[in-house]
VEXDREN-2710 file (C-alpha; in Angstrom, 1 decimal):
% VEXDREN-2710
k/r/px/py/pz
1/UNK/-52.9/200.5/53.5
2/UNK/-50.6/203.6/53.0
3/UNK/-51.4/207.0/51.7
4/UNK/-49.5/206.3/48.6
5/UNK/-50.7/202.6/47.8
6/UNK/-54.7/203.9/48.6
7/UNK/-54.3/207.1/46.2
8/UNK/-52.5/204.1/43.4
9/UNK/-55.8/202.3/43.8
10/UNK/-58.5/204.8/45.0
11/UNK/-58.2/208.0/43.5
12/UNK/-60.1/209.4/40.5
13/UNK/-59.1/212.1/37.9
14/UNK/-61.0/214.0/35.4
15/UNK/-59.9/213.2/31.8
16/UNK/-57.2/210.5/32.7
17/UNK/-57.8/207.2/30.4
18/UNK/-59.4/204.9/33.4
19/UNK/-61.2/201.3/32.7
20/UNK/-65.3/202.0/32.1
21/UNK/-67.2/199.6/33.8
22/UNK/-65.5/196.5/35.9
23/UNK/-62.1/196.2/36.9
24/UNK/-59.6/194.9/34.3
25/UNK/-56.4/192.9/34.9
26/UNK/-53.5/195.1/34.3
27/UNK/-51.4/194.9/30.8
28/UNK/-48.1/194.7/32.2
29/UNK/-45.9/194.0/29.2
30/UNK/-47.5/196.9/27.0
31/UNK/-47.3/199.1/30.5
32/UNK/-43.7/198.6/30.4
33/UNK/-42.5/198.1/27.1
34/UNK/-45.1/202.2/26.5
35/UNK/-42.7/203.8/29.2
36/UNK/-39.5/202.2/27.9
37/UNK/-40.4/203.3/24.3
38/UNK/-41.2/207.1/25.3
39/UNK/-38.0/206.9/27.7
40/UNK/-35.9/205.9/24.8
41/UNK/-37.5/208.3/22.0
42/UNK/-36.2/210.9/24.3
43/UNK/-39.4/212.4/25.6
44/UNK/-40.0/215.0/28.4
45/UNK/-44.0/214.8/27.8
46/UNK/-46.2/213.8/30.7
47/UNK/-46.2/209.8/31.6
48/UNK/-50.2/210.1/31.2
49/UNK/-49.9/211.5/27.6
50/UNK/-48.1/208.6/26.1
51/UNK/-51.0/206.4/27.7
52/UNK/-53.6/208.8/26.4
53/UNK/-52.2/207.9/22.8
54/UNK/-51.9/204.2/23.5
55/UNK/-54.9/202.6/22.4
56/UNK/-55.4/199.6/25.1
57/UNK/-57.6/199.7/28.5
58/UNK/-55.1/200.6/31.7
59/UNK/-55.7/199.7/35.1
60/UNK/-56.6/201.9/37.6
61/UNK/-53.2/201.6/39.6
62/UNK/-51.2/202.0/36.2
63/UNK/-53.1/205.5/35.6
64/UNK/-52.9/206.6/39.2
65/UNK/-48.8/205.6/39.1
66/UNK/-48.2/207.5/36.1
67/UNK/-50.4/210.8/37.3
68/UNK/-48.7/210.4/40.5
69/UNK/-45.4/210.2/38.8
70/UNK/-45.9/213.6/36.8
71/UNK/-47.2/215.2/39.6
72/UNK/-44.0/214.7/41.8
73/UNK/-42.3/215.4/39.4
74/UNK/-43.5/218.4/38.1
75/UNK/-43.7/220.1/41.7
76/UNK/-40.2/219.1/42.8
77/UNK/-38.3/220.1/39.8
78/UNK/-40.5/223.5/39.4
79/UNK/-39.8/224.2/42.6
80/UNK/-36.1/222.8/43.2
81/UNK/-34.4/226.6/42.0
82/UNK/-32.6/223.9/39.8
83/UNK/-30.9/225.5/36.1
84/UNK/-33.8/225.0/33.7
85/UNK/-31.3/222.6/31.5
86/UNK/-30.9/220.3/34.5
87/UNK/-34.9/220.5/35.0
88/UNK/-35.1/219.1/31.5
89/UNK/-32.5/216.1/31.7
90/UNK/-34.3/214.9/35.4
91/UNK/-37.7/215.8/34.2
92/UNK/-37.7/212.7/32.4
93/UNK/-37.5/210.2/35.1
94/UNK/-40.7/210.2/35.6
95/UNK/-41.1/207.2/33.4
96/UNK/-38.9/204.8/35.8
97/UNK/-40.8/206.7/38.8
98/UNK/-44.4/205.5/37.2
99/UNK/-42.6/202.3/36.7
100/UNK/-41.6/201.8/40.2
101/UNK/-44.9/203.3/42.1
102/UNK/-47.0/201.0/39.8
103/UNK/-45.1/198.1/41.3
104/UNK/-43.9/198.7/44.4
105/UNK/-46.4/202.0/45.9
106/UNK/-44.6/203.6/48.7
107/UNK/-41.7/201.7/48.5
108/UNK/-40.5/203.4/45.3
109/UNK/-40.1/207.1/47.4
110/UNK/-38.6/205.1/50.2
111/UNK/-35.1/207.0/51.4
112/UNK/-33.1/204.4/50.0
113/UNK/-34.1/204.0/46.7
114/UNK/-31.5/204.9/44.0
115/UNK/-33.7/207.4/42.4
116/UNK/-34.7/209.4/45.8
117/UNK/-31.4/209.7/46.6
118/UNK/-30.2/210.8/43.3
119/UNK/-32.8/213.8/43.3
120/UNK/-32.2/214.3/46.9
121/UNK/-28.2/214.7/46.0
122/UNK/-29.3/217.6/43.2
123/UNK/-29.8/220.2/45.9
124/UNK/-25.7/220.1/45.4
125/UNK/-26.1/221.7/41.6
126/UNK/-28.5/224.5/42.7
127/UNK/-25.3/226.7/42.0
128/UNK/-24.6/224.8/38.6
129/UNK/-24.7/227.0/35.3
130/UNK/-24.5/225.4/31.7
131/UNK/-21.8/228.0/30.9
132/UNK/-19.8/225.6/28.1
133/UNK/-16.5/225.6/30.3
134/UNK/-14.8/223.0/32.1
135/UNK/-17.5/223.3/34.9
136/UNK/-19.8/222.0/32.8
137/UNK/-18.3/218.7/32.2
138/UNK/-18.4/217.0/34.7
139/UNK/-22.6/217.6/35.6
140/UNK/-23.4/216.8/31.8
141/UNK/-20.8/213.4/32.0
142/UNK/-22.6/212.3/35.0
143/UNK/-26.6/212.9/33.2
144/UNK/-25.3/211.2/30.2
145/UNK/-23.8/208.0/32.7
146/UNK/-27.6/208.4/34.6
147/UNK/-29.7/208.2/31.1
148/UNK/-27.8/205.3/29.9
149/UNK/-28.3/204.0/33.5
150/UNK/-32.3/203.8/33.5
151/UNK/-31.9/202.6/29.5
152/UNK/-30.4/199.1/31.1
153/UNK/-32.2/199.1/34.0
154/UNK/-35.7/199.3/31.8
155/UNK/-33.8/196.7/29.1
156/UNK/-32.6/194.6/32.3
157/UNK/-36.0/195.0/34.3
158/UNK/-33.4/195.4/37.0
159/UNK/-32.6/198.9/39.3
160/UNK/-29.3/197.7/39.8
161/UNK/-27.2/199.8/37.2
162/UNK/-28.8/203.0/38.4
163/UNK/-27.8/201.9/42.0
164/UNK/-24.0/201.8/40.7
165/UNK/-24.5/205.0/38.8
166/UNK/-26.4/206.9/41.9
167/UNK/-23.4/205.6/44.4
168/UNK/-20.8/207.1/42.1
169/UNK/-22.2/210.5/41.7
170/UNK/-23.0/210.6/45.4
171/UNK/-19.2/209.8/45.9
172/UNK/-18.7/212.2/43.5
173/UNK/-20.8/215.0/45.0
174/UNK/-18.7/214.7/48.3
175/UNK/-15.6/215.1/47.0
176/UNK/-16.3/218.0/45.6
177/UNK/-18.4/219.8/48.2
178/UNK/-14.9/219.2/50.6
179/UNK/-13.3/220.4/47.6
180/UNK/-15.1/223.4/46.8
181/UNK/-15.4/224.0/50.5
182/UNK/-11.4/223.8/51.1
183/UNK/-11.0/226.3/48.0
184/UNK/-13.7/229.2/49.2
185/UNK/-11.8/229.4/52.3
186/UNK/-8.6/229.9/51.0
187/UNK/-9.9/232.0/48.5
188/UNK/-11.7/233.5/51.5
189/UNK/-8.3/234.4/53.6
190/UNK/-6.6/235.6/50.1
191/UNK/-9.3/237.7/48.8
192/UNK/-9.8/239.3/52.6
193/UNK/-6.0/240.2/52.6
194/UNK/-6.3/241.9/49.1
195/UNK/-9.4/243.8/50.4
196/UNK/-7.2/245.9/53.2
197/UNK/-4.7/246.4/50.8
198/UNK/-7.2/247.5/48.6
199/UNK/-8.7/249.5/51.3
200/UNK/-5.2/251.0/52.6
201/UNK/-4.1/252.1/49.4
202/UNK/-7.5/253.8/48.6
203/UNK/-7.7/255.2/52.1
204/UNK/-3.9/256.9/51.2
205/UNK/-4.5/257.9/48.1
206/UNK/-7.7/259.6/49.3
207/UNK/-5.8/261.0/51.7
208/UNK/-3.0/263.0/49.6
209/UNK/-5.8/263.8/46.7
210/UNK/-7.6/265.7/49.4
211/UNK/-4.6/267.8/51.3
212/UNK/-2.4/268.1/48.6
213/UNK/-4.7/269.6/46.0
214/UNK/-4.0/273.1/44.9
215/UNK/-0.9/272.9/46.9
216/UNK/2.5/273.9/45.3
217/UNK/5.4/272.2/47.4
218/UNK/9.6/271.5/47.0
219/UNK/10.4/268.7/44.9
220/UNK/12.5/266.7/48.1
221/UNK/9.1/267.3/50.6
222/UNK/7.0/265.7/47.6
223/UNK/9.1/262.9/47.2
224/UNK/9.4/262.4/51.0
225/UNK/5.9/262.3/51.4
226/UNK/4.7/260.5/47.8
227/UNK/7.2/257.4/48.7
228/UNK/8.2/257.6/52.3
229/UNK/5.5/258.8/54.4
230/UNK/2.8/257.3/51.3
231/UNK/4.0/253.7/52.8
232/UNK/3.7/254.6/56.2
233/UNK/0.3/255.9/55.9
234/UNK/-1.0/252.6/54.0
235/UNK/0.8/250.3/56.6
236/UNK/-1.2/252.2/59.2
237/UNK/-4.8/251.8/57.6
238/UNK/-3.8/248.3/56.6
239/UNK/-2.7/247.4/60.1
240/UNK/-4.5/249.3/62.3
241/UNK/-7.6/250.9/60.5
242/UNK/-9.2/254.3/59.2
243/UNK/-10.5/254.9/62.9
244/UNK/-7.6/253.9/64.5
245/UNK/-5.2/256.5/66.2
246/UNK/-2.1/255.5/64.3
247/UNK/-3.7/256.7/61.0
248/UNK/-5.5/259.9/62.5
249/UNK/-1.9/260.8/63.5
250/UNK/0.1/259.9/60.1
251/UNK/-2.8/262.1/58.7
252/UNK/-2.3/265.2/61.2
253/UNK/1.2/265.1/60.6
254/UNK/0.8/264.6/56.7
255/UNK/-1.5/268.1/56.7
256/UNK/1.3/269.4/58.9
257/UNK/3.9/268.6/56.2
258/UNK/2.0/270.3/53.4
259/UNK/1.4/273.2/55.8
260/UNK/5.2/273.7/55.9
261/UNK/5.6/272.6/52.0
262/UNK/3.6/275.4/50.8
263/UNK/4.8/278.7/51.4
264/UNK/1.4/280.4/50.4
265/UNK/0.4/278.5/53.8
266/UNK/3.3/278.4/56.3
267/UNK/4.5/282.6/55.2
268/UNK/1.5/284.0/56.8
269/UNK/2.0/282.9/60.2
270/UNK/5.8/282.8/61.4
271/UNK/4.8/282.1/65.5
272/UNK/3.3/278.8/64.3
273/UNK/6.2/278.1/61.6
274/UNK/8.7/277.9/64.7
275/UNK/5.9/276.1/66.8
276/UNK/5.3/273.8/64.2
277/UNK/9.7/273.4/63.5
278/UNK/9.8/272.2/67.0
279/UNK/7.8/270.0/67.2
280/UNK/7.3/268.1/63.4
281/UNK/10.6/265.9/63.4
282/UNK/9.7/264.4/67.3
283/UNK/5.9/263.8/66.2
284/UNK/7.3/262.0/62.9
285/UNK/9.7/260.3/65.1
286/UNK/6.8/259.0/67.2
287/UNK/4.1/258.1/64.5
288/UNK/7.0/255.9/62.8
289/UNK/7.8/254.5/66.2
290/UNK/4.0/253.6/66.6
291/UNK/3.3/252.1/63.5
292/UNK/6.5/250.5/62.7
293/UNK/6.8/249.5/65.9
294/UNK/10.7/250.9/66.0
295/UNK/12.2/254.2/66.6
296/UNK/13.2/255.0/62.9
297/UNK/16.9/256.2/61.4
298/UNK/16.7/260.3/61.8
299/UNK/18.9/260.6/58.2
300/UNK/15.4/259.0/57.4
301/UNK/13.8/263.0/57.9
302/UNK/16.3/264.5/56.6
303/UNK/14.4/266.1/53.6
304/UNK/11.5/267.7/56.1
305/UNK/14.7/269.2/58.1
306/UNK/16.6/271.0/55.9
307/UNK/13.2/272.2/54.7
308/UNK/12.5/273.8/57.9
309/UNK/15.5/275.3/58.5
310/UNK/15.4/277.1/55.2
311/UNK/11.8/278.0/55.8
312/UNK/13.1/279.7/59.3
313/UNK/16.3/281.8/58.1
314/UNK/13.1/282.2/55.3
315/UNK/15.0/281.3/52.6
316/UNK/13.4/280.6/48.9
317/UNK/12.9/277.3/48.6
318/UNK/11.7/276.2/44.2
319/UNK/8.2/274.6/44.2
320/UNK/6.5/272.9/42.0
321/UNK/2.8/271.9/41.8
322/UNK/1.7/268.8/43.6
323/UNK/-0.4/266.9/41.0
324/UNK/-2.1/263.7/42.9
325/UNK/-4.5/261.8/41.3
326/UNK/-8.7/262.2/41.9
327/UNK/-9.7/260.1/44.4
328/UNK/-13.2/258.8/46.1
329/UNK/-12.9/260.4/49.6
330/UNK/-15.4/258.1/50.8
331/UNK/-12.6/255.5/51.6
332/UNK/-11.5/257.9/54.7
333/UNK/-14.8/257.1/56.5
334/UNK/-14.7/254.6/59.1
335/UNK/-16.6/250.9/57.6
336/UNK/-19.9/251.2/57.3
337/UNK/-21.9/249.2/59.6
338/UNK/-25.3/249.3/58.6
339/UNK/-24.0/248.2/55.2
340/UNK/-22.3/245.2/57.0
341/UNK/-26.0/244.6/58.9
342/UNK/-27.6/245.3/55.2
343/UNK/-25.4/242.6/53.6
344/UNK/-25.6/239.9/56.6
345/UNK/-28.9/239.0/54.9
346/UNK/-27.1/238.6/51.7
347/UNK/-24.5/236.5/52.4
348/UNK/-24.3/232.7/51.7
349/UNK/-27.0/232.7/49.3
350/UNK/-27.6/231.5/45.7
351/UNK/-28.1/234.9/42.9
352/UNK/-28.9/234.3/39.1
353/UNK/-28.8/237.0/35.9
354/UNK/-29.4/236.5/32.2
355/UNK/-26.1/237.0/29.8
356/UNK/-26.3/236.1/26.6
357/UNK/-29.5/234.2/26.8
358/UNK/-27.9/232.1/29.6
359/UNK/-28.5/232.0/32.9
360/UNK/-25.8/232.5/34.9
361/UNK/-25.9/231.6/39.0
362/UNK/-23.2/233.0/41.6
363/UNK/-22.8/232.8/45.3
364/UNK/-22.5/235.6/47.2
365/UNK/-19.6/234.3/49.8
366/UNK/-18.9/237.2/51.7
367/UNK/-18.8/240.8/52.6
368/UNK/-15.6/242.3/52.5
369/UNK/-16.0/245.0/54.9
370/UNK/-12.7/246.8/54.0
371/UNK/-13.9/247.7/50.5
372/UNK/-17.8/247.5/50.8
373/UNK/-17.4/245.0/48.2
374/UNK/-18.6/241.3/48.4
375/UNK/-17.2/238.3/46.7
376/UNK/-18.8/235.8/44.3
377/UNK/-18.0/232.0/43.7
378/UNK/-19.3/229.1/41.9
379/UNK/-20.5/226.0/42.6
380/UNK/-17.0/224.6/43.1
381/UNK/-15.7/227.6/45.3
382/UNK/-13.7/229.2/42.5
383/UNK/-13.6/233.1/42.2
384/UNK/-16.5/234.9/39.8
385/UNK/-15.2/238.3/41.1
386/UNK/-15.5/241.0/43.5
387/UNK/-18.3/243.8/43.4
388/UNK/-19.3/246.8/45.5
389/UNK/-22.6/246.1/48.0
390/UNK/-23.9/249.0/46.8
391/UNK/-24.1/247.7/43.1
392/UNK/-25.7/244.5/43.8
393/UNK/-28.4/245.9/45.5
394/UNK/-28.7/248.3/43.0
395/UNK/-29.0/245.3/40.0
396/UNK/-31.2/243.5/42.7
397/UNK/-33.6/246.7/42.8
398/UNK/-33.4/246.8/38.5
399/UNK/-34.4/243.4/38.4
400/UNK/-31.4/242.6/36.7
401/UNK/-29.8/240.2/39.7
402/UNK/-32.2/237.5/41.7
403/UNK/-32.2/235.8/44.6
404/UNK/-32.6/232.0/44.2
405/UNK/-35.4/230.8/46.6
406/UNK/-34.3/228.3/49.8
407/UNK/-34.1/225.1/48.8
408/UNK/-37.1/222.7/48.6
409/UNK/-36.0/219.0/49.2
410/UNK/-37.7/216.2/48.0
411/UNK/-39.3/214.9/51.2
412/UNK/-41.3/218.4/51.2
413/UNK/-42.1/218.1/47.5
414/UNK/-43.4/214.4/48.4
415/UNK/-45.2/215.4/51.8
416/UNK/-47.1/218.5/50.5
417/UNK/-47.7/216.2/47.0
418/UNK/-49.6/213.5/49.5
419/UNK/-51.2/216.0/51.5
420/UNK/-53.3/217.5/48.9
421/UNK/-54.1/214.1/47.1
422/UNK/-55.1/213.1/50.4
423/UNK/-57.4/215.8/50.7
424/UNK/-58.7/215.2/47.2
425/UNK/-59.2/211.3/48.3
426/UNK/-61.0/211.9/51.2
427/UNK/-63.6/213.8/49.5
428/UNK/-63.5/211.2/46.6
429/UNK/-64.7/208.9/49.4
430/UNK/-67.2/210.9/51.2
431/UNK/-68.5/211.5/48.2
432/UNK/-68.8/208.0/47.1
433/UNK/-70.1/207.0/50.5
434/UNK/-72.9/210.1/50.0
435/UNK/-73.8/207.7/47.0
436/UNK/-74.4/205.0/48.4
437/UNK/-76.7/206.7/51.0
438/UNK/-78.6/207.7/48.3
439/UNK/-78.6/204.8/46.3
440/UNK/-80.1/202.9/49.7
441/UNK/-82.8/206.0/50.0
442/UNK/-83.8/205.7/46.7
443/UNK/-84.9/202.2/47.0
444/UNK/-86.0/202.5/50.1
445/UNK/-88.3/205.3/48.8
446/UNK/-89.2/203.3/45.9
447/UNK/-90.8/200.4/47.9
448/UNK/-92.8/203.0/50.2
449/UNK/-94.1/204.4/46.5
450/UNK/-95.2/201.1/45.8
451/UNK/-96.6/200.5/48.6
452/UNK/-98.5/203.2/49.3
453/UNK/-99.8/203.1/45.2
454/UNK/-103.7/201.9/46.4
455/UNK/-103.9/204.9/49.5
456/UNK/-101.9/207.8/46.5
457/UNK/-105.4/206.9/44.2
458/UNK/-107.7/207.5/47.2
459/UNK/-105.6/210.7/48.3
460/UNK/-105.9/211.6/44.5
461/UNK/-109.6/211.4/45.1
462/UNK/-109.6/213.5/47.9
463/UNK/-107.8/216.0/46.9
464/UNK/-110.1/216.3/43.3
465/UNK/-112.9/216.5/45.7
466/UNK/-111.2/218.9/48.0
467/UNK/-110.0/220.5/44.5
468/UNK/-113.5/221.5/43.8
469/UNK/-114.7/222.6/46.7
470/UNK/-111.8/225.2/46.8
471/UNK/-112.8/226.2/43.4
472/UNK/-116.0/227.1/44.2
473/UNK/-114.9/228.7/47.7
474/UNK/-112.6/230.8/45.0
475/UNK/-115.7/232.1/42.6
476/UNK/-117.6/232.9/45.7
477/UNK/-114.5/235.0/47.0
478/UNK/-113.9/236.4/43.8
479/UNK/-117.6/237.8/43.2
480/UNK/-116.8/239.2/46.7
481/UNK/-113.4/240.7/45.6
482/UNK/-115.5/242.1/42.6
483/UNK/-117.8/244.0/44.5
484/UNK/-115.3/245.3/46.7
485/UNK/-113.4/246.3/44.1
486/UNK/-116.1/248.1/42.4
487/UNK/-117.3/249.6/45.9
488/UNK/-113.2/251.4/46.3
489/UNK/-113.5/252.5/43.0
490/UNK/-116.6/254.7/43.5
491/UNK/-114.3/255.8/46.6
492/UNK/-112.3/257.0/44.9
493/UNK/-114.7/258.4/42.1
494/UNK/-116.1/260.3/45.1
495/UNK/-112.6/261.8/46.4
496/UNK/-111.3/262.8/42.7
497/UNK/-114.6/264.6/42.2
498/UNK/-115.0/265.8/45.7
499/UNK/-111.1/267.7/45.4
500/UNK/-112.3/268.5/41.9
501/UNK/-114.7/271.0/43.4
502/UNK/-112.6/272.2/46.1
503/UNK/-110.2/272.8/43.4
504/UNK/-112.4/274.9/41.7
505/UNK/-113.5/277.2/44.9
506/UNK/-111.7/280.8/43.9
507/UNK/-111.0/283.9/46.3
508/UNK/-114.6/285.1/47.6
509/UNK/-116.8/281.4/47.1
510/UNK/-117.8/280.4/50.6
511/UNK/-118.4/277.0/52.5
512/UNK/-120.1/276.0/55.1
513/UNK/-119.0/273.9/58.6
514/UNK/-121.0/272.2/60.5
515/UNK/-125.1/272.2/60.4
516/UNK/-128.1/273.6/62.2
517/UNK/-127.5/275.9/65.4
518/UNK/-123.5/275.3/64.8
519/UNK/-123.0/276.4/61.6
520/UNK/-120.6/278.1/60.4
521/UNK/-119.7/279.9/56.6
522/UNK/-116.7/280.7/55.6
523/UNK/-115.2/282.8/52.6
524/UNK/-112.3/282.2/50.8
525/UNK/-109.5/284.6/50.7
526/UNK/-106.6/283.2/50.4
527/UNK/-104.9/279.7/48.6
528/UNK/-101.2/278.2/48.7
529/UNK/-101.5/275.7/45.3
530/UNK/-97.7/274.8/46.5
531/UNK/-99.0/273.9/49.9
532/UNK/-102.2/273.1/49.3
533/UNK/-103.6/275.5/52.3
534/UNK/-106.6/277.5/52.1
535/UNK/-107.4/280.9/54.1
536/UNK/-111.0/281.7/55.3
537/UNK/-113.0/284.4/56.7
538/UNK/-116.0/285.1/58.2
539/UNK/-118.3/288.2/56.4
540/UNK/-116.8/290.4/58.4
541/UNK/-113.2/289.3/57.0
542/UNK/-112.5/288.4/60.6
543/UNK/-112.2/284.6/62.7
544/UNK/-109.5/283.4/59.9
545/UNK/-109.3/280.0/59.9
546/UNK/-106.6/277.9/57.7
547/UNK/-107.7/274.6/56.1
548/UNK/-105.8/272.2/53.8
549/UNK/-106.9/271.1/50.6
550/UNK/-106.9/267.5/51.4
551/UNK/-108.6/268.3/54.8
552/UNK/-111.4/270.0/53.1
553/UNK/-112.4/267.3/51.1
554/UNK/-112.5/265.1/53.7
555/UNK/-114.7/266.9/55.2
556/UNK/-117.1/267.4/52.1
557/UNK/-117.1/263.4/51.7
558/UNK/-117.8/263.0/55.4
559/UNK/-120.8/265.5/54.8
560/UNK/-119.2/267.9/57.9
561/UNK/-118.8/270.8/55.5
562/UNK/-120.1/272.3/52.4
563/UNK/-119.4/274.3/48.8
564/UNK/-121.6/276.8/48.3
565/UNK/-122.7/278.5/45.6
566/UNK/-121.1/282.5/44.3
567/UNK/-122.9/283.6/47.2
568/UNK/-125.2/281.5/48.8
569/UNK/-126.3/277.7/47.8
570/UNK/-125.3/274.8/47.5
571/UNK/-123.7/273.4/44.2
572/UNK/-126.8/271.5/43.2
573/UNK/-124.4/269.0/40.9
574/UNK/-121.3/268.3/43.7
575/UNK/-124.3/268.0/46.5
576/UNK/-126.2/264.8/44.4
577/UNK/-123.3/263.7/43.6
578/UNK/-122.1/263.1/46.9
579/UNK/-125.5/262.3/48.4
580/UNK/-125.3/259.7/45.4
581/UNK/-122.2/258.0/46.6
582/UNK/-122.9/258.3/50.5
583/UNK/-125.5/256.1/50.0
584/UNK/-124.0/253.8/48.0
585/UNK/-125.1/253.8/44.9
END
């Protein structure tokens, strides 16, 4: 049996409408003709709720088909990256799915079947967007041909017009996937060729912002260089680079030309004016010569010469202030390359952003290194438009621009959906086979019960005899406890009455140690309370000896040591007491 056909048949949900008791023969005709109803009303609700509100008994296999149903559903379409409108048009397809696993189990998710193919095929509309343009039309034509597909293939009881209607759109789907491939890359090659002119003319105008700022130079040396050696300079970056040596060159010479432009520059140091007129028309010569590829007309320099010649007789020569426009001087730095690692991790992915309450989804075709900027298409390879790196990972980092997650076919969606039923089934039937076990134990253990009834009254016997024998063992032992009891509490009568007295004894009362031949009396003449230690003497205030409180009154209980009296005797009182208690009384 196959994974599909034994979860269909086997598995068990809480709060999903199964037959009580016995099996009951399916209800085909009011199986199909609930799902056809709820598939025509238009509803997106789960397959289980319409059966929920169906008042009628349903087979196990009919519940198990629709919860499977919703459940592949539900994961695949929450998971595709799909547009949320498209998740609500396929969403309800759930209905000819139940339809299909009730009758046919695994066959209905084979990879031929109309319907896996078709959701197989939407991985092609992750990039889709309901934008209301001319995009659009084509996605909502086909939804509207699939609906009315499934509505007379459920009237038909026949798959057959969804077939047609799958084989169309998959037809469809090719077409313009070679289509939209054919237009990225010529948008590709035009967009890349735009980018280093881009790049050239930014470079240039970066260029003159930056040397000819401030500057104040002849009206025939601006022209030259704002029309003739402007081109030059943006042929050079487009053809050969920033960090090439043609452009470093064209540059040189560019600063070299302002340098003899402005005579605030070029009048403070004549030795390098003639250095510089020597050499300026042969360097132009060659730069021309290495980016045009051509040795140029001299006529061509004409301006920068009779410039120099009047600035060597040091002749006046009118200027005029060289206003070029601001520009980012960035676009002189060679192309960044950790940017172009950066954005390698971008590229050829799927991004989405909100406008307008709509959600809008671009793909992110390329870096163009010339211009740090990278270039976004649609679904069918058209332009979006072209934005620095450095802006989209700065919308990325607001939260404002997401990346769509990889896409998640449907033979994952159905694998990891079977997996975890699987799991659930298996316990299902460990624990059904745990209760059985128990059901055998239990009746097993019922007949031993009644069995063993006659020899359970005897042991009910012995245990009332044994009963009372232990209950008199336990009044015997608790007249013993009492006793003892009684006997610790004179104890301790004896020890709270014995460090009473001690507690009493003041600086000069005396004890004695020992008895007969080896006694010894002490005086008192000094007590710690906080330690409890006590300081003695003999009568001649000599022999000190330090004993503890508690040690004291051990030795009074013990009858080692007595109090005596403000001079002499015993304390008549503390001395029966304790003879009282020693004995036992």
């Amino acid at each position: 049996m196959s994974l599909i056909e034994s979860i269909i048949t086997e598995l068990r949900v809480p709060d999903l409408p199964y037959p009580v008791g016995q099996p009951v023969p399916a209800e085909h005709p009011l199986w199909y003709r609930t799902l056809s109803q709820a598939w025509d009303a238009g509803s997106d609700e789960r397959v289980v709720t319409h059966l929920q509100r169906v008042d009628a008994v349903w087979s196990m296999r009919q519940v198990n088909a629709a919860y499977l149903a919703d459940r592949i559903m539900n994961v695949f379409l929450r998971r595709s990256g799909l547009h949320p409108y498209l998740v609500h048009r396929a969403a309800r397809l759930r209905f000819w799915l139940a339809l299909d696993l009730e009758a046919h189990g695994d066959k209905a998710v084979a990879e031929e079947r109309p319907l896996r193919r078709w959701l197989d095929s939407l991985n092609a509309l992750r990039g889709w967007s309901r934008t209301g343009g001319r995009s659009d039309r084509p996605v909502e034509t086909h939804l509207a041909s699939m609906e009315q597909a499934v509505g007379e293939a459920l009237e038909a009881g026949d798959e057959q017009p969804i077939d047609s209607c799958v084989g169309d759109w998959l037809e469809q789907v090719r077409r313009q996937a070679e289509q939209a491939e054919r237009v990225a890359a010529r948008l590709w090659q035009t967009e890349s060729g735009a980018a280093g002119q881009r790049a050239a003319e930014q470079a240039v105008r970066a260029a003159l912002s930056r040397t000819c700022r401030g500057r104040r130079l002849p009206n025939a040396l601006l022209t030259f260089i704002d029309g003739d050696w402007r081109g030059l300079m943006r042929r050079a970056a487009l053809v050969h680079g920033v960090d090439s040596e043609a452009w470093r060159h064209a540059l040189r010479l560019l600063e070299w030309l302002i340098w003899v432009g402005d005579e605030s520059l070029c009048g403070q140091d004549r030795n390098r004016l003639y250095h510089v007129g020597e050499q300026l028309t042969d360097k132009l010569v060659q730069v021309v010569a290495m980016v045009e590829g051509e040795n140029p007309d001299p006529e061509r320099f004409a301006a920068v010469d009779t410039l120099l010649a009047r600035r060597l007789r040091d002749e006046a020569v009118d200027q005029e202030p060289a206003d070029m426009p601001e520009a980012d001087p960035r676009w002189l730095d060679r192309p960044d390359q950790q940017q172009r690692e950066e954005a390698s991790d971008w590229i050829d992915r799927w991004y989405l952003y909100e406008e307008d309450g709509q959600q809008i989804r671009q793909f992110l075709t390329g870096l163009l290194e010339e211009t740090g900027e990278v270039l976004w298409t649609n679904a069918r390879g058209a332009k979006l438009g072209v934005e620095p790196f450095r802006s989209v990972r700065a919308r990325f980092e607001a939260g404002e621009l997401m990346q769509l997650p990889d896409a998640y076919p449907f033979a994952a969606v159905l694998k990891d959906t079977l997996s975890s039923l699987q799991r659930v089934l298996e316990s299902q039937r460990k624990q059904r086979e745990q209760a059985r076990d128990k059901a055998r134990q239990e009746a097993e253990a019922l007949r031993r019960a009644q069995e063993e009834a006659l020899e359970e009254e005897r042991r009910r016997d012995r245990e009332r005899e044994e009963r009372e024998v232990r209950e008199r063992e336990e009044a015997a032992q608790a007249a013993r406890d009492e006793d003892e009891a009684e006997r610790v509490s004179e104890a301790a009568e004896l020890w709270a009455k014995v460090l009473a007295e001690v507690d009493r004894l003041e600086a000069g009362s005396w004890i004695q140690l020992g008895s007969g031949d080896e006694a010894v009396r002490l005086k008192l003449a000094l007590r710690i309370r906080a330690s409890g230690k006590m300081v003695f003497v003999d009568r001649y205030g000599l022999n000190r000896r330090e004993i503890l409180r508690e040690e004291l009154a051990g030795r009074v209980r013990s009858g080692e040591a007595w109090l005596l009296s403000e001079g002499a005797e015993f304390a008549d009182t503390l001395s029966r007491v304790v003879g009282r208690l020693r004995v036992g009384r």
